[in-house]
C-alpha positions as CSV (number, residue, x, y, z in Angstrom):
1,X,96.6,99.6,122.0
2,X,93.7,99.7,119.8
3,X,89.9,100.2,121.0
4,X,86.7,99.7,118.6
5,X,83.9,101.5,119.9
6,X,80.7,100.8,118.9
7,X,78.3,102.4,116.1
8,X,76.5,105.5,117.2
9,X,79.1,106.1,119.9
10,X,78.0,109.4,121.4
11,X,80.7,112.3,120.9
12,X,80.4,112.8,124.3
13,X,81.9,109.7,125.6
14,X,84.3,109.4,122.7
15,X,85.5,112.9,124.2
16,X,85.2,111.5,127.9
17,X,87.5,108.8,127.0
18,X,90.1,110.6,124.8
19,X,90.6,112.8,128.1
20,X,90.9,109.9,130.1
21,X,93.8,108.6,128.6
22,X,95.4,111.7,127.7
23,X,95.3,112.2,131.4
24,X,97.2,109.0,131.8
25,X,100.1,110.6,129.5
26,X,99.1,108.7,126.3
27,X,98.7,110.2,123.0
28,X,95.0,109.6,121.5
29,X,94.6,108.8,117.3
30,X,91.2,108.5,116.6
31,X,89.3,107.2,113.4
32,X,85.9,107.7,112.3
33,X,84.5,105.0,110.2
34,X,81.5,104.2,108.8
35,X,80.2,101.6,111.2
36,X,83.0,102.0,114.0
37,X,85.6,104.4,115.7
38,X,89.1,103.2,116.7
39,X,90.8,104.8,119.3
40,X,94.9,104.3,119.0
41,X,96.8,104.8,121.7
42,X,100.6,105.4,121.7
43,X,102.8,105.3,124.9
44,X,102.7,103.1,128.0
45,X,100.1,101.3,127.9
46,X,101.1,98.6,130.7
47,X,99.0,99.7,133.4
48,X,95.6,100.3,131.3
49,X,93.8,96.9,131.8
50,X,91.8,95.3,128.6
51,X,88.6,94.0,131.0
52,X,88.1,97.2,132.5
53,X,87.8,98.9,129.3
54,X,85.6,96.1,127.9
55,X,83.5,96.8,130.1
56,X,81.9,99.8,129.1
57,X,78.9,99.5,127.0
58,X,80.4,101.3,124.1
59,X,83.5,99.2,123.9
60,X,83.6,96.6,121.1
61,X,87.0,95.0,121.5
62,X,90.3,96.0,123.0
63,X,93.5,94.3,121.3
64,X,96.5,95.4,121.8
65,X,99.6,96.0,118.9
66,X,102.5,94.0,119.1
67,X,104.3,95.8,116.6
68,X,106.7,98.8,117.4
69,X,105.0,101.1,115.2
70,X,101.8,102.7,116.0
71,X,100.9,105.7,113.6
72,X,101.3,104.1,110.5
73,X,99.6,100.9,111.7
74,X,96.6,99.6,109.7
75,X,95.2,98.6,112.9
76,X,95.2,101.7,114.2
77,X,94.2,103.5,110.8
78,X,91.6,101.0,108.8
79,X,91.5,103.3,105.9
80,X,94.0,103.6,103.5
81,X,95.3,107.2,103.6
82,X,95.6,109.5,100.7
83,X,98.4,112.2,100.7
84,X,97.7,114.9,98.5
85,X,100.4,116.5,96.5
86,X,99.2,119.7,95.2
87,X,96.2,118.9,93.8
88,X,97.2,115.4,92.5
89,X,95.8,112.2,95.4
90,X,98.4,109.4,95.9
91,X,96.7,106.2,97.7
92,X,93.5,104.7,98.1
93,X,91.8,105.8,94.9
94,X,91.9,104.3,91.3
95,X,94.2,107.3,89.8
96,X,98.2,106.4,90.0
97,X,100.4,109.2,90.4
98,X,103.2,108.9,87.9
99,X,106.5,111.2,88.4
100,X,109.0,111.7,86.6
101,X,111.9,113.7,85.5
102,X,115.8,113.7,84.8
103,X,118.2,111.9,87.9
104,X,119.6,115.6,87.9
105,X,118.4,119.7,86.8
106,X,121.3,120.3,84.9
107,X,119.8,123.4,83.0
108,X,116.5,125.4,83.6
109,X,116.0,125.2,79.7
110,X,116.5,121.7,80.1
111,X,114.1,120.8,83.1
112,X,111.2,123.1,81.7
113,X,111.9,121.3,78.2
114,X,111.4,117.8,79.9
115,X,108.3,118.7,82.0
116,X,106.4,119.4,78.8
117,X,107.7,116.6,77.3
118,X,106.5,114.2,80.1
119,X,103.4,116.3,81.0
120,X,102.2,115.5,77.8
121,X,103.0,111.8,78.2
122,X,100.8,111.6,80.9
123,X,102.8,112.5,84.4
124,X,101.1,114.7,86.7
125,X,104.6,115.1,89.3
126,X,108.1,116.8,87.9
127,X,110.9,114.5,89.7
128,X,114.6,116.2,89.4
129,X,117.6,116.1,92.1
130,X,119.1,119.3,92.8
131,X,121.1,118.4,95.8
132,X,122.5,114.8,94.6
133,X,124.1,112.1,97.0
134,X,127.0,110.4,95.1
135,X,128.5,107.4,95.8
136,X,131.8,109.4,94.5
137,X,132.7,112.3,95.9
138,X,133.9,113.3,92.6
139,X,130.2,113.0,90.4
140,X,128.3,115.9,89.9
141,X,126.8,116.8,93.0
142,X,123.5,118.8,91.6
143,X,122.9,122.1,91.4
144,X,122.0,123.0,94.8
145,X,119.5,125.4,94.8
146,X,119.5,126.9,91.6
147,X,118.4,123.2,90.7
148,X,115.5,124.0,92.8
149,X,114.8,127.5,91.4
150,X,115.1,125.9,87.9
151,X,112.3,123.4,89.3
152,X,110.2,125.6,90.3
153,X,110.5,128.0,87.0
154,X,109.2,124.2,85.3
155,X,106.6,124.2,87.8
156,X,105.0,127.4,86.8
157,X,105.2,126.8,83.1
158,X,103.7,123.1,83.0
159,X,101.8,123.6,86.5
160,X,103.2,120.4,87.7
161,X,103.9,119.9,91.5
162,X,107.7,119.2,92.3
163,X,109.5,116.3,93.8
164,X,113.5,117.1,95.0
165,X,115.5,115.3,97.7
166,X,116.7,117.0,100.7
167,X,120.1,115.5,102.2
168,X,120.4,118.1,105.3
169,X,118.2,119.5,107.9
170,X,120.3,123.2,107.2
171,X,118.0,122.9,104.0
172,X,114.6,122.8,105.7
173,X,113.4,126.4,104.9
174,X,114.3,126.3,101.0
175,X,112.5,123.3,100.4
176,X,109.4,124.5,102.8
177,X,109.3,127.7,100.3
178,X,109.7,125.7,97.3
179,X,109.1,122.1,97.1
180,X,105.7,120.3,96.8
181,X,107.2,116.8,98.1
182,X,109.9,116.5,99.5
183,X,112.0,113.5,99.2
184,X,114.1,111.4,101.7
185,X,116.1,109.4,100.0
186,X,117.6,105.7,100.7
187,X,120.7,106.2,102.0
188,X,118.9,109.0,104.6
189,X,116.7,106.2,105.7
190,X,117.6,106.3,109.3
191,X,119.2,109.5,109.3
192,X,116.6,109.9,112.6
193,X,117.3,113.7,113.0
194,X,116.2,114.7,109.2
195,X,113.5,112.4,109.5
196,X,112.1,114.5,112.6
197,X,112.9,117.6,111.1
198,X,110.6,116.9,108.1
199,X,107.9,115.3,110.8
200,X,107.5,119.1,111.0
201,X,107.2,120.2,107.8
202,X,103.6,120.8,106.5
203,X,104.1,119.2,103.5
204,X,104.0,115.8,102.3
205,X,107.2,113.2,102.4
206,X,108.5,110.6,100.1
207,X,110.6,108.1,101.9
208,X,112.8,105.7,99.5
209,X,113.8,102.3,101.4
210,X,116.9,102.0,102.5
211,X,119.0,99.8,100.1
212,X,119.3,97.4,103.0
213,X,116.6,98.3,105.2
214,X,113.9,95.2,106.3
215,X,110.4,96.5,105.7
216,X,109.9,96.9,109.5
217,X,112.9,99.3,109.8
218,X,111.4,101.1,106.6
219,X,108.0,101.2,108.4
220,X,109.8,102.6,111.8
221,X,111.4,105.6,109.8
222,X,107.8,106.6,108.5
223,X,106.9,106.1,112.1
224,X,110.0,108.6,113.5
225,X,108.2,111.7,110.8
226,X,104.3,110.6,111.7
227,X,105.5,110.7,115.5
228,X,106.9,114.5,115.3
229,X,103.2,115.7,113.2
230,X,103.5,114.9,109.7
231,X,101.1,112.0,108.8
232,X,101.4,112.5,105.3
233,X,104.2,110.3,104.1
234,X,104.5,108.3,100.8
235,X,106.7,105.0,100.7
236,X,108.8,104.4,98.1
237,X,110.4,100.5,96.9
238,X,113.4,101.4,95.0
239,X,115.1,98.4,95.3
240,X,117.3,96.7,98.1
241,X,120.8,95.2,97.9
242,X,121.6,91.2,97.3
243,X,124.3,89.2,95.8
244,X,122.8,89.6,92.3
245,X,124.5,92.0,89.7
246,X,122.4,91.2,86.3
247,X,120.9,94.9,88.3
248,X,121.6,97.9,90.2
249,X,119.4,96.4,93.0
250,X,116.8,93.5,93.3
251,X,113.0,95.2,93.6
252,X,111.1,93.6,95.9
253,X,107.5,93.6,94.2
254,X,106.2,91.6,97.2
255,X,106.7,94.4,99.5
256,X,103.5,96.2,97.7
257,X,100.9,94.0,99.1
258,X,102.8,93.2,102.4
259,X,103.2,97.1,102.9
260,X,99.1,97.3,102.2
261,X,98.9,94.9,105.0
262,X,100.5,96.3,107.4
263,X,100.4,100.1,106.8
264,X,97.4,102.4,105.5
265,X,100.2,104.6,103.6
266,X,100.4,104.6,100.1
267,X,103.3,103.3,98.5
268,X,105.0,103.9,95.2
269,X,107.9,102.0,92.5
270,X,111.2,103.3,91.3
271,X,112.1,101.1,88.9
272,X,114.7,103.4,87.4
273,X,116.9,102.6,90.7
274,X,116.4,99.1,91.1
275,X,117.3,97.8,87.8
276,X,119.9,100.5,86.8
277,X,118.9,99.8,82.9
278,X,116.4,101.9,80.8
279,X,115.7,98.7,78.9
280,X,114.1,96.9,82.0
281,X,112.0,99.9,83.4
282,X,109.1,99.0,81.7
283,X,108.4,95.1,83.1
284,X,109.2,96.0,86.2
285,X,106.7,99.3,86.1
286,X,104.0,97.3,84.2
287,X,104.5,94.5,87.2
288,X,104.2,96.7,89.9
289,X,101.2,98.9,88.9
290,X,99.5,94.8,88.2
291,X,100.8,94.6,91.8
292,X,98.2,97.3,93.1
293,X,101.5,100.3,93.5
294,X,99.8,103.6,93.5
295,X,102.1,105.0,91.5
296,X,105.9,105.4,90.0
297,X,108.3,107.5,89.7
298,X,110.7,107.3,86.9
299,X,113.9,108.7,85.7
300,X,113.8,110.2,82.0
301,X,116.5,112.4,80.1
302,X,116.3,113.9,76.4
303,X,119.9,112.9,76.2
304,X,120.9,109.9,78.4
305,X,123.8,109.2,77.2
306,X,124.9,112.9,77.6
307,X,123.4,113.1,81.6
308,X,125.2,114.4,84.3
309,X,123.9,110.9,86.4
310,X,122.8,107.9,85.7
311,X,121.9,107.8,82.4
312,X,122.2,104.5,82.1
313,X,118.5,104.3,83.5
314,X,116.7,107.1,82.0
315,X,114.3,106.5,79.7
316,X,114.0,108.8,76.3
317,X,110.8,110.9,76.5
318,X,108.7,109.0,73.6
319,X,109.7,105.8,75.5
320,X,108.6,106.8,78.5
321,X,105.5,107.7,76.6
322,X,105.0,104.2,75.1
323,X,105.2,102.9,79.1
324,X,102.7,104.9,80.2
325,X,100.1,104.1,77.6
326,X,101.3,100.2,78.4
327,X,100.7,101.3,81.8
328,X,97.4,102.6,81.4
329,X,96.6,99.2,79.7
330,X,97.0,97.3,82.9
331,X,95.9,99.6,85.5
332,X,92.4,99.2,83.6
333,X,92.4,95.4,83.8
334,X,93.1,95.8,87.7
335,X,90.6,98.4,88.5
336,X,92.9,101.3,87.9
337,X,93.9,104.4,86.1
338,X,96.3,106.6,85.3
């Protein structure tokens, strides 16, 4: 249930009201806006009767939210929502985060050598897995955490804030030390108990969609970490699963405005992922930044044809330079910057 209260609501009733439904075992998310505050509540809400709260003078409207998700609800949270990743914003401003990195640390020398190479191109976020899922159980599974240490040793020398997945709660406390954002990726979707062990964390969350999650679902798993204290959660399209093979995956550019619609969180593109070929990451990065993405994150390897993973869809460092000056190209003509 959402309430609008009125400008120039006094704090006192705002606080009179936040204890009256608190009392009645809901949970109270308030918003201060310019002109209005919205009160959200979360929980039962079945006995709480719209005319009776209408009828206090401060009360603009009451409406109540059909959909299952409450915290990450615009309705509940007009603003858009920036989450800050070290010092760099992700949402709601002009500025688009770009991250990027190799699909694996395979070497300290080699991740320090790449985050100069794409600091200097314009990324302000070091990507790099050190704890890899593989569809084989025979690929290179990462480094574990050395891959980490090595990311952090990159970190200090470029400055850059880090980006790593985590694949198991038993991980918590290494990435809490070490990692700046921490990553859930697709096929941890709905993996419900990591995703509440990381609504703990104080530190911000990248959650990939699930290669063949709907957007609700996706919305719902951002919901499970807001709901156990973290609000500060980044979405991230990487592509979703359908009959075609000309790519990895199909990206579903459409799901940037829809996911501005219906959520104040910011939302970011992996084109790397969805295509699966370094020769398409650019279109598809150039389209989704024109889409109004706040930002991308994007696979690149000195060697690609020498990775440990998917090197198929890294780009070399002087092309990923050439994308983001393109990128920089089209952000301005929609209002943007990188």
């Amino acid at each position: 249930m959402i309430i609008t209260l009125k400008r120039a609501t006094p704090q006192a009733e705002v606080d009179r009201l936040t204890d009256l439904f608190e009392n009645q075992g809901l949970k109270v998310n308030l918003s201060f806006g310019e002109y209005y505050t919205i009160m959200g509540l979360v929980g039962d809400t079945t006995k709480i009767y719209e005319h009776d709260i209408e009828a206090n003078e401060w009360v603009e409207n009451v409406h109540r939210v059909q959909a299952p998700y409450k915290l990450a609800n615009r309705e509940f949270h007009p603003e858009d929502t920036i989450v800050y990743v070290g010092n760099t914003p992700i949402g709601a401003g002009q500025k688009l985060a770009i991250m990027a990195g190799p699909c694996s640390v395979e070497s300290l020398e080699g991740i320090c050598t790449i985050a100069d190479e794409v600091k200097k191109a314009g990324a302000n976020i070091l990507r790099g897995g050190a704890y890899k899922p593989r569809t084989s159980p025979y690929s290179f599974q990462g480094l574990g955490y050395e891959g980490i240490l090595d990311m952090v040793e990159a970190r200090n020398r470029t400055g850059m804030p880090i980006v790593t997945e985590i694949m198991s709660e038993k991980h918590i406390d290494e990435f809490m030390e070490n990692v700046d954002l921490v990553q859930i990726g697709a096929r941890n979707m709905q993996n419900f108990d990591l995703l509440k062990a990381v609504g703990h964390l104080n530190k911000p969350i990248l959650l990939k969609r699930g290669m063949s999650a709907t957007i609700d679902e996706w919305i719902m798993s951002a919901e499970y970490i807001m709901a156990h204290g973290n609000p500060n959660v980044i979405l991230c399209e990487r592509g979703i699963r359908t009959f075609e093979k000309a790519t990895r995956f199909t990206m579903d550019l459409a799901v940037i405005p829809i996911i501005k619609k219906k959520t104040h969180l910011p939302i970011i593109i992996d084109p790397s992922h969805a295509t699966g070929s370094w020769e398409l990451i650019e279109p598809v990065a150039l389209a989704a930044v024109a889409a109004g993405a706040d930002g991308l994150i994007i696979e690149v390897h000195d060697h690609p044809e020498q990775a440990l993973s998917d090197g198929a869809q890294s780009l070399k460092p002087e092309k990923f330079a050439a994308l983001v000056k393109n990128c920089k190209k089209v952000a301005e003509a929609v209002g943007r910057k990188i």
